[in-house]
C-alpha positions in Angstrom: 59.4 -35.0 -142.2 57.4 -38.0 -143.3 54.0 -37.6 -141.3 53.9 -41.4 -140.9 57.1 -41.4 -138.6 55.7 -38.7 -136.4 55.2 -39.3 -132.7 54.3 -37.2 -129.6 55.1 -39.0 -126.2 53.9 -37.4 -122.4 55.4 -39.0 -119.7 54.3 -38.4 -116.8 53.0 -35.1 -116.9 51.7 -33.4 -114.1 49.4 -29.8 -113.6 48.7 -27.9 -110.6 46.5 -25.1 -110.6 45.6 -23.1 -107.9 47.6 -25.7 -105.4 44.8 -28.2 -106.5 46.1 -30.8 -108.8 44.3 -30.9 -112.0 46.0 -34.5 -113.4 48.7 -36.4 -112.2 51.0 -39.0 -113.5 49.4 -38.9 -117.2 51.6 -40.8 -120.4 50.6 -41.1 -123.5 51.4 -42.0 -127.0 49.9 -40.4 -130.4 51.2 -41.2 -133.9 50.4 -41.0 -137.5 46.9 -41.4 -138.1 45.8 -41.6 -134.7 43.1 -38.8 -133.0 43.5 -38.3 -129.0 40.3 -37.1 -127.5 40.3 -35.4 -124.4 37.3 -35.8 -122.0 36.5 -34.7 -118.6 34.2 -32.5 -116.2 34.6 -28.7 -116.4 37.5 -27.8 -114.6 39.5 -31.1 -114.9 42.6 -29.7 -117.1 41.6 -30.3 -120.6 42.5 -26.9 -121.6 45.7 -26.5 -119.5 46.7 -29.5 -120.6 46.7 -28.3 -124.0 48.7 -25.8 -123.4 51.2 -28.1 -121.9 51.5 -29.6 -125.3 51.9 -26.5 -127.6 54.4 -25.5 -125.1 52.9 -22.2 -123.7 53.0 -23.5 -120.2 55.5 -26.3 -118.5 54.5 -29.0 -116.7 54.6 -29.4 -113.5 56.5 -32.7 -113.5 57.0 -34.8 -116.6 58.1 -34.7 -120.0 57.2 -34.0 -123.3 59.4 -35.5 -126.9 58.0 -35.0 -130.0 59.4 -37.8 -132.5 62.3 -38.6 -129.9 63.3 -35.6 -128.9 62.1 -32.6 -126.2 59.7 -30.9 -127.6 61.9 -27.5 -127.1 64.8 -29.2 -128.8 63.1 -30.4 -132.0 60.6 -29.0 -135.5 57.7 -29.4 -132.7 56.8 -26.0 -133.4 57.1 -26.4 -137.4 55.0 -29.1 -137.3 51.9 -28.4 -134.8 48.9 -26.2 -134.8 46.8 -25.1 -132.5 42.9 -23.9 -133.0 41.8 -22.7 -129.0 38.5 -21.3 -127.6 39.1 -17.9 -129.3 39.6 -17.9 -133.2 42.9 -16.4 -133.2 42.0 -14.5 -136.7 42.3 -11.0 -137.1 39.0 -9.3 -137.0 40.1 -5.6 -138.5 42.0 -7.9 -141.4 39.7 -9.8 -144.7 39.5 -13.6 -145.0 42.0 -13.5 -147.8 44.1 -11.4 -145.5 44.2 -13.5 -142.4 45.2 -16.7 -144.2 47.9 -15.0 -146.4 49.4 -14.0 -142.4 49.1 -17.4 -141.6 50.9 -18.5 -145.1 53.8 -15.9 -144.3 54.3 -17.6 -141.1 54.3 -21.1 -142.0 55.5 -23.6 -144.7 52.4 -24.3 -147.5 50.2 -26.6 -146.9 47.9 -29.2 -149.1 45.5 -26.5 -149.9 45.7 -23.3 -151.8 43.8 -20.5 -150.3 41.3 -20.6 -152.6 40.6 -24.4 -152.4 40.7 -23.8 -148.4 38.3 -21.3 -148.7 35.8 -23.2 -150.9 36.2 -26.5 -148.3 35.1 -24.4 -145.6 32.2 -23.2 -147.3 33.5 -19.1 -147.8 34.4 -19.1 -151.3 33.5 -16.1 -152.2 34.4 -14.0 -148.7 37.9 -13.3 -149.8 37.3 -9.3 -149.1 35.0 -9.3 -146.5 36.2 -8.3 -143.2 36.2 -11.0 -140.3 34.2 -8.7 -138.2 31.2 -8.9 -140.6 30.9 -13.2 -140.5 28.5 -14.9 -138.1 30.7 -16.8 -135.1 30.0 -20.3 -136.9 32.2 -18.4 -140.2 34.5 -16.6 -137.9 35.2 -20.6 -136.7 35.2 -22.3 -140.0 38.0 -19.6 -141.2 40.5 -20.3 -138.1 40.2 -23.7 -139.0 41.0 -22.8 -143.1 44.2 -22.0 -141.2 45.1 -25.7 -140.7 44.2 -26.5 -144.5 47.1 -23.7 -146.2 49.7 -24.7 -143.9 51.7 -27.7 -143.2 51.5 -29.1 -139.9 51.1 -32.7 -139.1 49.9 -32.3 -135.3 46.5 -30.4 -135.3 45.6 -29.5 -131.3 41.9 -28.3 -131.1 40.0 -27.0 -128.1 36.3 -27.4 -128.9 36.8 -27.1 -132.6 33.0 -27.6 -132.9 31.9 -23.9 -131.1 29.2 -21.8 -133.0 29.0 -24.3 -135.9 25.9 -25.8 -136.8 24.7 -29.3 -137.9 26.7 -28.8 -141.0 29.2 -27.4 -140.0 29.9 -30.2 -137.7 30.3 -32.7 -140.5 32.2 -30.5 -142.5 35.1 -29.9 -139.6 34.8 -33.8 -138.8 35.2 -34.8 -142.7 38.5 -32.2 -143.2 39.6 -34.0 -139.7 39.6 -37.5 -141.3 41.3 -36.0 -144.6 43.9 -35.1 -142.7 44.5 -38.3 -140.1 44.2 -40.5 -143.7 46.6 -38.5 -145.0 49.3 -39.3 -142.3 48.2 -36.5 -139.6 47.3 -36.8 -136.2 45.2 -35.2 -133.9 44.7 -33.9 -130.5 41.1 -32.4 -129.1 38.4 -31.7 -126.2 34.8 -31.8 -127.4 31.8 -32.1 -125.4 30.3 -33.1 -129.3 30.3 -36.7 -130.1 32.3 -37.2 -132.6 31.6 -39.6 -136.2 35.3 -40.4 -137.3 34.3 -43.4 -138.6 37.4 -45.6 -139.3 39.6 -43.6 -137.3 42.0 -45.0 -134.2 40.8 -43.0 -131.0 42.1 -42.7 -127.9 40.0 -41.7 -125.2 41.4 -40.2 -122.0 39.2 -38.9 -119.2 41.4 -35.9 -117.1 38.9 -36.5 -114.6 40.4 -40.1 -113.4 44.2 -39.1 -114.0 44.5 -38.4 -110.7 
């Protein structure tokens, strides 16, 4: 698919937790080279809403079509990836290991392994065993993920946990790579972002009541 007809439309959606409604009657619009930030209080659905959108929880009312169609009925799931609180890496598996699983279960990305590897500052760690990096490494190689595979949506919950200063611009700068290129984006941060250049949307859970 060509990234610059991409689309992902919520209509409506709806999520109640608890019997408490977290957000109610919420639509949006995110295309190509667009980056939707998700703000809001602790407890105001950033994370569950999320979830809505990868598809590992329904919503409670509305709907969710990803370039025209429902998301269950279309490449959604080719084409999006998700990055959440935990890493999602294998800790008992190397660097090199982890990202050759995630190569094996997706279509190759802009990045070789070893090009991934040297933009997230581990060349150098392909043998060494996850469970030996600090957290701010452990986070920089879940996000090497996104770099060997192809997916145009990226979906990122606090993509800036356990990284430093630098590590902060380096995740925002691969970020804008990838919107200039023709992706789009999808994120909570309590970090204010610099994506200088780039169309945000801001939406504040805490008022979609």
């Amino acid at each position: 698919m060509d990234n610059r007809q991409a689309s992902l439309r919520a209509n409506n959606l709806s999520c109640i937790r608890d019997d408490r409604v977290l957000f109610s009657g919420l639509s949006f619009i995110v295309a190509s080279r667009q980056v939707l930030l998700l703000e809001g209080k602790n407890g105001s659905g950033k994370t569950s809403l999320l979830r809505i959108l990868c598809g590992f929880r329904e919503a409670d009312e509305g709907t969710i079509d990803w370039c025209g169609m429902p998301i269950s009925d279309s490449r959604f799931h080719a084409d999006m990836a998700y990055v959440g609180h935990l890493d999602g890496i294998k800790k008992e598996l190397s660097v090199l290991e982890n990202l050759k699983m995630a190569l094996a279960l997706s279509r190759p990305g802009r990045f070789t392994i070893e090009q991934a590897l040297d933009k997230v500052h581990l060349a150098g760690y392909d043998d060494t065993p996850v469970q030996a990096l600090s957290a701010g490494q452990k986070r920089r190689l879940s996000l090497a993920r996104l770099l060997v595979t192809h997916n145009i949506l990226w979906i990122l919950d606090e993509p800036f946990t356990s990284l430093d200063k630098q590590g902060i611009k380096l995740i925002e700068s691969l970020m804008m790579e990838h919107v200039d290129d023709g992706g789009m984006i999808i994120l909570t941060s309590h970090h204010d972002m610099a994506l200088h250049g780039a169309d945000v949307q801001r939406i504040n859970l805490s008022q979609c009541h």
